[in-house]
N, C-alpha and C positions, 0 to 999 in steps of 0.2 A: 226797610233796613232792619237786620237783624236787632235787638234791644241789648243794648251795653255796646256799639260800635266804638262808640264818637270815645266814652272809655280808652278803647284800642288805641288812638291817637297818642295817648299819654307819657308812653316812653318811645318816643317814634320822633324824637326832635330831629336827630342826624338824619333821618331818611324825609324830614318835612325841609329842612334846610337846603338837605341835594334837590328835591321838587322846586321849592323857592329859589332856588339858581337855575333851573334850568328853562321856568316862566321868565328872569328876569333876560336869560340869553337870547330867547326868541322872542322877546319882545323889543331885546336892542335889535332884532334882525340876523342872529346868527341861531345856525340850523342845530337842531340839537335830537342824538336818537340814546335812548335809554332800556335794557331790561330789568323792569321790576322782578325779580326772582325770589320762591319761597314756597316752603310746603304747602298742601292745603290749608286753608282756614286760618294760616298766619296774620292776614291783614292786608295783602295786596289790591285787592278792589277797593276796602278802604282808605287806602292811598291815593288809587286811581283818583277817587271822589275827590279827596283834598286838593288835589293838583287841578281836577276840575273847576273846583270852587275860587281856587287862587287866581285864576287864569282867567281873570275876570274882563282881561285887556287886549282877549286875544277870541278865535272863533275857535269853539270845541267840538269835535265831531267822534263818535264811539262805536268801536263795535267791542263784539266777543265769539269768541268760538268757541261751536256746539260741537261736542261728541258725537252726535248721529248726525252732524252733516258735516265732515271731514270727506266724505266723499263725493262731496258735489262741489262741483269747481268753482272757482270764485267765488263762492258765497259769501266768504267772511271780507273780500276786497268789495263788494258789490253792496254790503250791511255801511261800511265805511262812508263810499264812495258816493253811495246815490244821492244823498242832498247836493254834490258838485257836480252833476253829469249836465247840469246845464251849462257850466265853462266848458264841456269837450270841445264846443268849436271852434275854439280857442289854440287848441292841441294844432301840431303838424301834421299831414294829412293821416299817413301810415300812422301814427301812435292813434289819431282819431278812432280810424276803422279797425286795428286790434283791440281796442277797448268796449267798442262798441261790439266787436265781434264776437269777444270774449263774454259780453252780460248777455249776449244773445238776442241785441238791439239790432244787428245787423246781418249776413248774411256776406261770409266771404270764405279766401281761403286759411287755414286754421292758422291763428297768430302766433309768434317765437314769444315763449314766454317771459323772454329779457325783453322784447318789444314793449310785453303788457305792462311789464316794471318801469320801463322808460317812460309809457304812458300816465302812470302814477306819477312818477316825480314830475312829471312836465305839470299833470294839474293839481297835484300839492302845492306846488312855487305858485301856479297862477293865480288860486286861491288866496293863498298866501299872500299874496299882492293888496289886496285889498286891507286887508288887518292878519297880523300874525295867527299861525294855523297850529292847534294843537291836538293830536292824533292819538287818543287813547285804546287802544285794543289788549282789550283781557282773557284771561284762559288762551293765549295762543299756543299751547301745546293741542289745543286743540283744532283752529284754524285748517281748513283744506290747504292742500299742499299746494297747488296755485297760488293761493291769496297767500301764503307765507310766502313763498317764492317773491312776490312781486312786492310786498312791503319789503323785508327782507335789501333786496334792490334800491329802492328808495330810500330807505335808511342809509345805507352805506355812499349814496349820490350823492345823497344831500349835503351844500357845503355853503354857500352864503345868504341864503334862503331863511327867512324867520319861519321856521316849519319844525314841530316836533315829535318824534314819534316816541311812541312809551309805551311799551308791550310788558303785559305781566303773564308770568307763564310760571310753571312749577318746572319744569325741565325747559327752559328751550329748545328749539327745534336748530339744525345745522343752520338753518337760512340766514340766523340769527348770532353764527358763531363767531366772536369776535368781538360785537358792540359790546360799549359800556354798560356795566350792569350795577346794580343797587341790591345788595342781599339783604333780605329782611329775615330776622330770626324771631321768634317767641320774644314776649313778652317781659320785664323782670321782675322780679317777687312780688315785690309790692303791689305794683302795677296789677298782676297778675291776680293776687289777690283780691282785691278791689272789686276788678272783674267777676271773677269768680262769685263775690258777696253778690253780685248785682242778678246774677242767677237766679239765686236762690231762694226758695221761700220760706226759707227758719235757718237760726243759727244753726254753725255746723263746729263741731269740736277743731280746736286748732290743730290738733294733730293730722286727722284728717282732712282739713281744706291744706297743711303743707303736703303732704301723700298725692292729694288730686294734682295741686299744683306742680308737683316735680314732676308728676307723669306725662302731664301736661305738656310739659317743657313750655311753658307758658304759650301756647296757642291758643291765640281770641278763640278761635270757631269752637275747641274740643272742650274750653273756659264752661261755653255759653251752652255748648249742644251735649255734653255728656249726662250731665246729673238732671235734664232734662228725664220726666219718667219714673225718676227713683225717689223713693221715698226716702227721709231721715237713716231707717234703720239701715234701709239697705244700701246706701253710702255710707255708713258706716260697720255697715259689716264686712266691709274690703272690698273699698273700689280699684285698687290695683294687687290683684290673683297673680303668683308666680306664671308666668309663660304666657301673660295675657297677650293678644293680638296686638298688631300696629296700630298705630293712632289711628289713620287713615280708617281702617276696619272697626275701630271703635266707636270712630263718629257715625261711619255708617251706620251701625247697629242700632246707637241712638235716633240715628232718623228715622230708622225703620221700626224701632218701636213706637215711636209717635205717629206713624202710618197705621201700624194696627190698631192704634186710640180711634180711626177715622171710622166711621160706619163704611159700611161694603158699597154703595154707590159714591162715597166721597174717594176712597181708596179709585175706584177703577176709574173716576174721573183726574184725577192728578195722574196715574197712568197713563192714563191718554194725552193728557197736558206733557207729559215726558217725553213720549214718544214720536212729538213733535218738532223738530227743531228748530221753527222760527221763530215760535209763539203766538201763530197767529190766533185770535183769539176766533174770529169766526168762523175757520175751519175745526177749529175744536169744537165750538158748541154745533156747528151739523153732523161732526164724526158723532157728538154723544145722542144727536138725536136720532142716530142709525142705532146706538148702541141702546136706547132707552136709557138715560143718563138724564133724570128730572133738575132742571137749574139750581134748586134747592140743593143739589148735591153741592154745591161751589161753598156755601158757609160752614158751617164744619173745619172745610182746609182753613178758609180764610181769616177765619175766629182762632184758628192754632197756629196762625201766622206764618204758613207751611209755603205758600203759593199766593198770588194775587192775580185776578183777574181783573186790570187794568184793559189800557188799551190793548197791550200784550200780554199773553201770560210770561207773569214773571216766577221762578223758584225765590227759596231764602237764597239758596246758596245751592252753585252747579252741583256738587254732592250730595244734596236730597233730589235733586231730580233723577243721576244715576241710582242712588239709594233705589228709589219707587221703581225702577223701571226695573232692576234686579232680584227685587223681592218678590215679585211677580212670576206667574206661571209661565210656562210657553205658551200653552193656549190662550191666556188672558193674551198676550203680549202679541201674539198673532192675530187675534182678533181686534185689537186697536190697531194695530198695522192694516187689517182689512177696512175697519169703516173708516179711517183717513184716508186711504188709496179710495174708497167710495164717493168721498167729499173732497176730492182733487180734482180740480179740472184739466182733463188731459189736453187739454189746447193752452192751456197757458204754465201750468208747470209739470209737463210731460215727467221728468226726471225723478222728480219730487215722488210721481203718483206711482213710475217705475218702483222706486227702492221700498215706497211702503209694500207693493202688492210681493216685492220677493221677501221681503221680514213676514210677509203673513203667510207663505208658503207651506206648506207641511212637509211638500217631498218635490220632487222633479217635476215640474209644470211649463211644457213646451213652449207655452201661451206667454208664461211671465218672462221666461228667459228670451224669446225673443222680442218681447219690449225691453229689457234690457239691451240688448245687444243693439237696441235701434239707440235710447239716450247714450251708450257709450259712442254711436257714431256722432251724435249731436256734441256730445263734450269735446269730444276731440278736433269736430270742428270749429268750437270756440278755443280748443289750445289747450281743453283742459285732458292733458294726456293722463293723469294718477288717477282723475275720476273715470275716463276712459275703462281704464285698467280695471279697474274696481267693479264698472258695471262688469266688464267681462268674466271678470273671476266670479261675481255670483251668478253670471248666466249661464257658466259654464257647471258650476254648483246644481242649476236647477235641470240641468238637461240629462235627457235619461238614453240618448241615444249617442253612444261610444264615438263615431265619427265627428257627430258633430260637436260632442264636447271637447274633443282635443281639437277641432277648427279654433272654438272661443278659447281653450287656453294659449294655444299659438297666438292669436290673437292680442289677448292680452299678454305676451311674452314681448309681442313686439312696441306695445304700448309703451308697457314697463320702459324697455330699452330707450326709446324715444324720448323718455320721460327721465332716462339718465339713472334710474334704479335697476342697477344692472345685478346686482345679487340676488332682487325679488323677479326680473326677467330669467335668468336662470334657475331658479325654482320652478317657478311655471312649466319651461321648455321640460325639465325635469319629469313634472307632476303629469303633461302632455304622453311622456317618450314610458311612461309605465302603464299606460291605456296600449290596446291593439292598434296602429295605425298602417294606414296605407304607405304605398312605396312616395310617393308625392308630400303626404302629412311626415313622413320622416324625414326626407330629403330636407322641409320647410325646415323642422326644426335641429337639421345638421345644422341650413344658413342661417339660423337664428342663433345659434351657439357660438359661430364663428365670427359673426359681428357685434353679437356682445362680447367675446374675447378683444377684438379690433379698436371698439368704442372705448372700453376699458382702459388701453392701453397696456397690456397685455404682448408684446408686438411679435415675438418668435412664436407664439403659440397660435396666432391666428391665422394666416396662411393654410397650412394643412386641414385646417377642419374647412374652412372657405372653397379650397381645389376637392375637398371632398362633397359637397355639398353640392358643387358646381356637376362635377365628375356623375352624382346620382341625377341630378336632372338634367342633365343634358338629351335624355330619352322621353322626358317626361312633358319637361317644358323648355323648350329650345331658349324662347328669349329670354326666360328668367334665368335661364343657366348662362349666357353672355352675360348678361349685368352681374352675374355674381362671377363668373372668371374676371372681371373685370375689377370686380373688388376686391379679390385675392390678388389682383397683380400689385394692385396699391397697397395692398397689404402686407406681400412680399419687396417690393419695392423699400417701404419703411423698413420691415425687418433687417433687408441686407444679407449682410453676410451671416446675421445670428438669427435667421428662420430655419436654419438644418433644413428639415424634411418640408414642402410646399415651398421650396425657396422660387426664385424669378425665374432661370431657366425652364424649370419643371413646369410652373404655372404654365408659362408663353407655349410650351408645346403642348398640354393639355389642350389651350385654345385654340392652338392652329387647328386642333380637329376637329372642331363646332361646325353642325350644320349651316351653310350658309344662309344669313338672314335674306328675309323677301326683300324682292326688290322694289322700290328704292331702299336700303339698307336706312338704320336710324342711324346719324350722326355717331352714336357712343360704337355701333356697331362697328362701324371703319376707325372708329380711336380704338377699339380692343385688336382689331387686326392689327394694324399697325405698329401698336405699340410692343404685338406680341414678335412682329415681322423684326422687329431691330433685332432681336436678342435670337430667333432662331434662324432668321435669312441673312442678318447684315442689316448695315442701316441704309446701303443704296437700293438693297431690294424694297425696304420699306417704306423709302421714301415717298414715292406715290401715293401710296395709300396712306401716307400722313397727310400730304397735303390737300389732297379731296377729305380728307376729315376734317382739316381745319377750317374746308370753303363751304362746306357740308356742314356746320356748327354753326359759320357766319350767318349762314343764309335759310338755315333752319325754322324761325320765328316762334322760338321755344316760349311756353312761359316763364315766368319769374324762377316758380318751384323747379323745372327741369335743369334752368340754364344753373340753379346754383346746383345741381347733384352731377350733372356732366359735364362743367364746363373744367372743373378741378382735373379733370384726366385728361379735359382737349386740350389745355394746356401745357401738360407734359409732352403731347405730342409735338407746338412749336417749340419747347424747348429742344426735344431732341434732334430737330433740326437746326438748332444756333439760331432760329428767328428770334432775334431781341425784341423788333417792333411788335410783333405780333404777340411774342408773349408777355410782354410788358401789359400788352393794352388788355388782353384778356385776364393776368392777375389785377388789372386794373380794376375790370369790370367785376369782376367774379368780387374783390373787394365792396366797391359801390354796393351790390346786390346783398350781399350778405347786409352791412348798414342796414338799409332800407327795411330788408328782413325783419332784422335784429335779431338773425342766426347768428347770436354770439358763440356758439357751440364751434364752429366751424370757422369765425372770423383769425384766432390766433394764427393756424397755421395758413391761412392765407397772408395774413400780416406778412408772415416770417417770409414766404418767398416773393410778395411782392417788395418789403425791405428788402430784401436779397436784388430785385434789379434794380433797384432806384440807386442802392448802395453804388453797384457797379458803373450807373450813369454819371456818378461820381457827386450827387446832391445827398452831403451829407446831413444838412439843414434836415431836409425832408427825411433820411433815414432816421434819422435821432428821433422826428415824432413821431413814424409809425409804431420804432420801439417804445413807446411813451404809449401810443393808445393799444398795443398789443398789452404791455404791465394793465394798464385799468383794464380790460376787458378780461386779463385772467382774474384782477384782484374782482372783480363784482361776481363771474363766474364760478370761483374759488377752483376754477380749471387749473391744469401745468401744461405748457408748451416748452422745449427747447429753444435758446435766446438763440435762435439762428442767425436773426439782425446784428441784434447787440455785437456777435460775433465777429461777423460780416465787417460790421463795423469798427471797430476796436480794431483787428487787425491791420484792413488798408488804411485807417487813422496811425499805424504803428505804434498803437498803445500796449507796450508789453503787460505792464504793472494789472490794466486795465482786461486784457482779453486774456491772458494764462488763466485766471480762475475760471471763465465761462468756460475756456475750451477743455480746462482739465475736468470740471463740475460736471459736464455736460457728456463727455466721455465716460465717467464714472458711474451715472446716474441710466444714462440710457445704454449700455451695455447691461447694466441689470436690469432694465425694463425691457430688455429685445428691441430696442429701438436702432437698427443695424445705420439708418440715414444720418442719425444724428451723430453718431460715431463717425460716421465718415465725411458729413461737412465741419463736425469740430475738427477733423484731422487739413480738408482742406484750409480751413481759415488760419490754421496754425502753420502752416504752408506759406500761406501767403504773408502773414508775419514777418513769418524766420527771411524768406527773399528778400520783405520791405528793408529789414534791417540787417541785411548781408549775411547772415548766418546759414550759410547755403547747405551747410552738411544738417543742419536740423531742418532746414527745407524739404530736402532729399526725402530725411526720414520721412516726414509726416505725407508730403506727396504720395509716396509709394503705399502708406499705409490707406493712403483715402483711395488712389486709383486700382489697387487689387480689388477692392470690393465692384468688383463688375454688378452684383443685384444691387446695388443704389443706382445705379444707371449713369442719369446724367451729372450726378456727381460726381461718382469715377472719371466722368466725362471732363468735367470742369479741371478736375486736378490735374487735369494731364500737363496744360502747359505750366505747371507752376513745377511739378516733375521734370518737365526739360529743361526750364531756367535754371534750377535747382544743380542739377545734372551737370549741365552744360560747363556749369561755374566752375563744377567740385571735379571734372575731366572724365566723370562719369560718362563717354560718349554711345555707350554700347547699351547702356538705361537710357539715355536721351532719346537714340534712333529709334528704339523698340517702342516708348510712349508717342513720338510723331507718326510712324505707323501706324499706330492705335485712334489718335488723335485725327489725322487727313480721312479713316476711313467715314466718320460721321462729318465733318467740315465739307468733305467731298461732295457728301451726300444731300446737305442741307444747301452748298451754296452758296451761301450769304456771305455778305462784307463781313460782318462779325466773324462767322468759324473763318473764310479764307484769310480775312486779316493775320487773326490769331494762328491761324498756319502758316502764314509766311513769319512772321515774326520769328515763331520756333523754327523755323525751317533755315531761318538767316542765322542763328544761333548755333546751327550745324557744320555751315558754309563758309566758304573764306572767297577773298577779295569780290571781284564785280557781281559776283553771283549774291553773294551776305549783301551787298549795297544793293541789289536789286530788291531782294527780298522785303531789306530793311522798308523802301521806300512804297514798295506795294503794297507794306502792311500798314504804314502811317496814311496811304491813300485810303485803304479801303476803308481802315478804322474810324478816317476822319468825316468819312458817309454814314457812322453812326452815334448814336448817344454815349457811348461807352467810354467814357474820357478818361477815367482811371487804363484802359489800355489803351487807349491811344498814347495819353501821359508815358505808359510801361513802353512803348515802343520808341519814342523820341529816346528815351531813357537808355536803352538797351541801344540804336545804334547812336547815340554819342560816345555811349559807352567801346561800341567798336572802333570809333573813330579816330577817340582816342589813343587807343592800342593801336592804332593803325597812324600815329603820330599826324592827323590831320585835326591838329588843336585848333582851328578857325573853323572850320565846318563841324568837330568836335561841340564847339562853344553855342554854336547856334542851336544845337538836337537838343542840348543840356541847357540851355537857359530855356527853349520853350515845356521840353519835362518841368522841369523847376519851377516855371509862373504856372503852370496846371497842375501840378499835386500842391505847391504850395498853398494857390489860391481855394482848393480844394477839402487842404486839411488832410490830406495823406503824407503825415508829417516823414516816416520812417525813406519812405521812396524821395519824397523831397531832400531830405540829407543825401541819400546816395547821390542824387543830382548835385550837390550842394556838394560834397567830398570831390564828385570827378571836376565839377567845375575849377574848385580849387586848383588840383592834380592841372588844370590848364594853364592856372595864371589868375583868374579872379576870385573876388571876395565876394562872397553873399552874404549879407546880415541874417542874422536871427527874426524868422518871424516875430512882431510883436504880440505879448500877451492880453489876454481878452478881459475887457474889461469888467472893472470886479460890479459893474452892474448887469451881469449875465443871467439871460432868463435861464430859468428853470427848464428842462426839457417840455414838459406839461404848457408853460407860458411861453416856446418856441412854437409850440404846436399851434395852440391857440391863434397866436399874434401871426404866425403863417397863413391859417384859413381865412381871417381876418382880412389881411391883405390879400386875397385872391377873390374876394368881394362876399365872400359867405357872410350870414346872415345870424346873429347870437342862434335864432333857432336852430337852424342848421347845423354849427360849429355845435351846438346843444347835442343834438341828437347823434351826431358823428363821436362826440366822446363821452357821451351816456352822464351827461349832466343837464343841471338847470339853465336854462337861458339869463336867470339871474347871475347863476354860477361865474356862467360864462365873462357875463357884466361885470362881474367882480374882479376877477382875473386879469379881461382890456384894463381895468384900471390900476391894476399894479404894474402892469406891460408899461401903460404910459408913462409912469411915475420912472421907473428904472430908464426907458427912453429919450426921458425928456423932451415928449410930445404931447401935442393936446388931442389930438385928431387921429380917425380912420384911416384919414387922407395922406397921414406922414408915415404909415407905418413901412408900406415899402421900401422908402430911401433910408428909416433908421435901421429896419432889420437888414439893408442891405453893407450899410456902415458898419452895424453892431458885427455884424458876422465875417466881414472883409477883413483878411489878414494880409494887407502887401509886401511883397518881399522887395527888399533893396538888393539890387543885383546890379556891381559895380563893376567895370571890367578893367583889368591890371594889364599894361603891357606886358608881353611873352618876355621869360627872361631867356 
């Protein structure tokens, strides 16, 4: 411990106080996450200490991040972690084996790094379990980008759990943005002073120890390490020089003159000790016996109290270790980097022995760069995609031959990407595309450009550079050019109407002209056909070829990784055939998958269109939690998605108050982001609205605005009938006929009870006497063969409503009272009034829905008390909403408390109480 610490303490009450609350929170069993923050040498590790020492009631476990291993993956979760890795069996299967996969205990395929976080918090709670868990990690600006990532994570999960995290960092890192923080500042005068005295070895004039001290800004470390070196005179001949250097650069300098106090073998032995970053001690003392570095060299440091060689080597303080390692030559510094890469054993830390042999490099060495390029494969298949990158960038650093270092920078471009750092992926492709490349290395990195534009969210700008990309290889490499038209069309698709150039038509006939794949074609290849066949043949010419895409997916027996990269486009394909069932159950799946994953990256917008059909099956229980675990997956991800659901839902709830801001937000927000889908399902939902509550001319509007955009496809699709009711109402009839044209040609095509339902419907809205009652009644048939209750509801709705007008108020009352008990029962409050108004209009009285009890869960505790009741397991419900299974426990018991239940066993009859709103529907004699 540096000498004068415990000093430090002295004006640090407020920040011992916040420590001492936050041992006493997680010792009552509540989770508690903290950034200690503060210059160097302010006091932060000495804090740490104290809150170690306090924490006498709880289990304390430490790391710290090294500056030269920031690019080795996990290391700083893995310094944390390993005393618990005997609870992992503990873990749920999948969070087990990414954890494991991730420290390179196992062998699988490379873990989603929100998995590896989930796995964290699952075994901080289990630990936890046993006695309260306190989690100190220091220097995490330095921490590899994995292991922040994955604390990070855990921090913000944690919620009933006696588990603390406290990270001290001079900047924190993004991972980190957000939590609570503790600023620790300098010292004050007195204080400072005191300090200061405790330095020193003879009195110092008061003038100058106030001068040191103001310069100071009372910093323990600059207190204790600047006049270190100097003599009397020469602090007093002007320790603070007009234009002197930053503190920071100050203290260095003092460290580094106390390095030059060291004889020449103690010097290049702390070097080495630097250049190390685990501290292991006995890999240093074989690096120095490569280096001829006599033991005797170690007293010297250790008598100037510079470095300890303990079990580990330890510095005073991270800043004399950079100090040493700075001061130093190249050659010096390369040669420690050689005889550690000598003294590593390449079978057990491969990685390690890579990054020393490229620090010791002189110039381009084929040899090192491709042991690089091999640990970046090994990192990445533990998940660690940043250290990945990193090897790649120096392998490509060390390679002398033009082709194949723009291979490694692509490479690492696409790491980058993968890893979400898309500013430094675009660099790379950059640094790549200014080298000589071949027609193929360019092509690669057209498609690298345009799915960092894509990923980015970026949405009009991506398309054209993707149909370009696609357009160069298509001669090059036939399959890789399919998969990438194919991700231009989703790419175009998203954009819509604000992709200009590369929009959906242009994409789809680009692709019509792709070589035909061998036979048997891949599943994704007959979903690119197809999908392109709608837009350039029609949808009955495409039909075919959708549906052997669809049977050709089922029967596929993809793995895990495939089914989540293609199943997202086989899916568009039943959608544009009106298969509900089919598309329900494959966003069903492609959902499940991603969980399991814990591709949180890709889970929102699956959320969003699987809310989208559940919405429609008319369980709006279940919508409300997917938008609940969509909100937590961007809030952990610190991602944006479009509230598609929310939408969705708000509207057929006819919540005006409620869905105007999303759908005006959301219009707003993704027209400026190129996001052309989003525009046009906010225009549908607002559609649907305006209809729920009779306001047919702003129906009209918004229909028209969602169904022009032909490149969203099957959203255009969707608004159509909301366009003819619209229409229909407002005598609009020559807009109506032109959207059921539109509409019958995909309904035709696909089939199904659903589209023919929903085309007779619209088609009986055109129609008068027995032909409109035929209509009416084939679409209540066909509809009633499927889940879609909210149109079915729409259709009882619509012909009571003609029955009405058609003065048959007895048969009238019958279409209107079952509309009525199914949007009612439903919660499609807006459509249940119109039922409710025409019933009236016949002679009966309907009551008012009654109001929901003011003991209403929370959407979050709907969610929960849901999975609950369908017999899920806390773990389970755990990992499904990226919490603690404790968490979870916490939660069931406020469930119960608001329920007034004891049990598992009663939750489905109370949430089915809780949630039942009956309508009283009284019938009045006809007057």
């Amino acid at each position: 411990m540096i000498r004068g610490r415990a000093q430090g303490l002295t004006d640090r009450r407020s920040e011992r106080e916040a420590l001492d609350r936050l041992v006493q929170a997680v010792t009552g069993g509540q989770s508690q996450a903290l950034v200690v923050r503060g210059d160097p040498g302010v006091g932060k590790t000495v804090l740490l200490d104290y809150l170690a020492r306090r924490a006498s009631g709880c289990q304390v476990a430490r790391a710290s991040g090294v500056q030269s291993e920031m690019e080795l993956a996990f290391a700083g979760l893995h310094q944390l972690c390993a005393p618990m890795l005997g609870r992992a069996e503990h873990l749920p299967a999948p969070q087990r084996d990414a954890l494991q996969t991730a420290f390179g205990q196992a062998a699988g395929p490379p873990p989603d790094r929100f998995l590896v976080g989930l796995a964290v918090l699952s075994l901080l709670s289990d630990v936890a379990g046993e006695r309260p868990l306190i989690c100190l990690i220091d220097d995490e600006q330095w921490l590899d980008q994995a292991s922040a990532q994955a604390l990070g994570f855990a921090a913000r999960r944690l919620a009933a759990d006696p588990v603390g995290l406290v990270f001290a960092a001079r900047e924190p890192g993004l991972e980190l943005a957000g939590l609570p923080e503790l600023e620790v500042g300098g010292l004050r005068e007195s204080d400072a002073r005191a300090l200061l005295d405790s330095a020193l070895a003879s009195p110092l004039d008061d003038r100058i120890r106030d001068q040191i001290v103001a310069e100071t800004e009372g910093n323990p470390l600059a207190l204790l390490e600047l006049p270190r070196g100097l003599t009397p005179a020469e602090l007093a001949g002007g320790f603070g020089l007009p234009g002197a250097a930053p503190l920071s650069e100050r203290i260095a300098e003092s460290f580094r003159r106390q390095l030059e106090a060291l004889p020449a073998p103690s010097r290049r032995l702390v070097l080495l000790a630097a250049a190390e970053p685990y501290g292991d001690l006995s890999l240093v003392w074989r690096a120095a016996e490569r280096l001829r570095i006599p033991a005797a060299a170690a007293a010297p440091a250790v008598d100037a109290g510079l470095v300890e060689f303990g079990p580990r080597v330890r510095f005073r303080h991270p800043l004399l270790r950079s100090a040493s390692y700075r001061a130093a030559s190249a050659a010096d510094r390369q040669a420690v980097h050689a005889a550690l890469a000598e003294a590593t054993d390449p079978g057990t830390a491969p990685e390690r022995r890579a990054w020393h042999r490229a620090q010791a490099a002189i110039g381009p060495d084929e040899e090192v760069a491709a042991e690089l390029e091999r640990s970046a494969g090994r990192a990445q298949a533990r998940g660690g995609l940043a250290a990945a990158a990193a090897f790649l960038e120096r392998s490509a650093l060390l390679t002398a031959d033009p082709a194949r270092r723009a291979d490694r920078r692509l490479a690492a471009a696409q790491a980058q990407l993968q890893a979400g750092a898309f500013g430094t992926a675009l660099e790379l492709v950059t640094d790549a595309e200014a080298g000589p490349l071949d027609e193929l290395q360019s092509a690669r990195a057209d498609l690298l450009r345009g799915e960092i534009v894509f990923a980015s969210g970026q949405g009009s700008d991506a398309p054209p550079l993707l149909l370009k990309a696609a357009e160069r290889l298509k001669p090059l490499d036939a399959g890789l050019a399919r998969e990438t038209y194919l991700t231009a069309w989703m790419a175009a698709l998203f954009a819509g109407r604000l992709a200009g150039a590369g929009d959906l038509p242009e994409v789809c006939r680009a692709a019509r002209a792709v070589p035909a794949p061998p036979d048997p074609p891949h599943p994704a290849d007959l979903v690119l056909a197809g999908l392109a066949m709608v837009v350039t043949d029609g949808p009955a010419a495409a039909a075919p070829t959708l549906r052997r895409a669809l049977r050709a997916f089922n029967d596929a027996g993809m793995t895990m990784a495939e089914e989540l990269r293609w199943g997202w486009f086989a899916q568009a394909a039943a959608s544009a055939l009106w298969d509900d069932d089919t598309w329900r159950a494959m966003l069903t799946r492609q959902v499940r998958l991603a969980r399991e994953a814990g591709a949180l990256d890709q889970l929102p917008i699956m959320l969003g269109a699987l809310g989208t059909a559940v919405a429609w099956s008319g369980d709006f229980a279940a919508t409300a939690a997917l938008v609940a675990e969509a909100d937590a997956v961007c809030e952990v991800t610190g991602s944006r998605a479009a509230p598609f659901t929310a939408m969705m839902l708000a509207s057929l709830r006819g919540h005006r108050a409620e869905a105007a801001p999303l759908i005006e937000g959301t219009i707003a927000e993704a027209t400026a982001g190129g996001q052309g889908i989003a525009v046009a399902y906010a225009h549908w939902t607002a559609a649907i609205l305006a209809n729920g509550l009779g306001q047919y001319a702003e129906a009209l509007t918004a229909a028209r605005q969602a169904s022009e955009d032909t490149s969203t496809l099957y959203i255009s699709m969707w608004a159509l009938p909301e366009l003819i009711e619209a229409a229909a109402r407002t005598g609009d009839t020559g807009i109506a006929a032109d959207a059921l044209t539109r509409l019958a040609q995909f309904t035709q095509a696909g089939a199904t009870d659903f589209g023919l339902g929903v085309e007779a419907r619209c088609r009986a809205l055109l129609s008068d006497g027995e032909a409109a009652e035929s209509l009416y009644r084939e679409a209540i048939d066909r509809l009633g063969r499927t889940r879609l209750r909210p149109e079915l509801a729409r259709a009882h709705l619509l012909y009571g409503e003609w029955l009405r007008r058609e003065n048959r108020r007895a048969d009238a009352r019958e279409q209107l009272r079952t509309a009525h008990d199914m949007l009612a029962a439903m919660g499609a409050e807006a459509f249940a009034a119109r039922a409710r108004h025409e019933l009236q209009a016949t002679g009966e009285t309907v009551r008012q829905p009654t109001a929901e009890p003011a003991s209403a869960l929370t959407a979050q505790e709907a969610h929960i008390a849901r999975l609950a009741a369908d017999g899920h397991t806390n773990p389970e419900i755990a990992a499904q909403l990226f919490l603690s299974a404790r968490t979870v426990e916490w939660h069931l018991r406020k469930i119960f408390t608001k329920l007034g239940i004891a049990s598992r066993r009663e939750l489905r009859e109370a949430l089915t109480a809780s949630l039942a709103q009956p309508a009283d529907v009284t019938p009045r004699s006809v007057r």
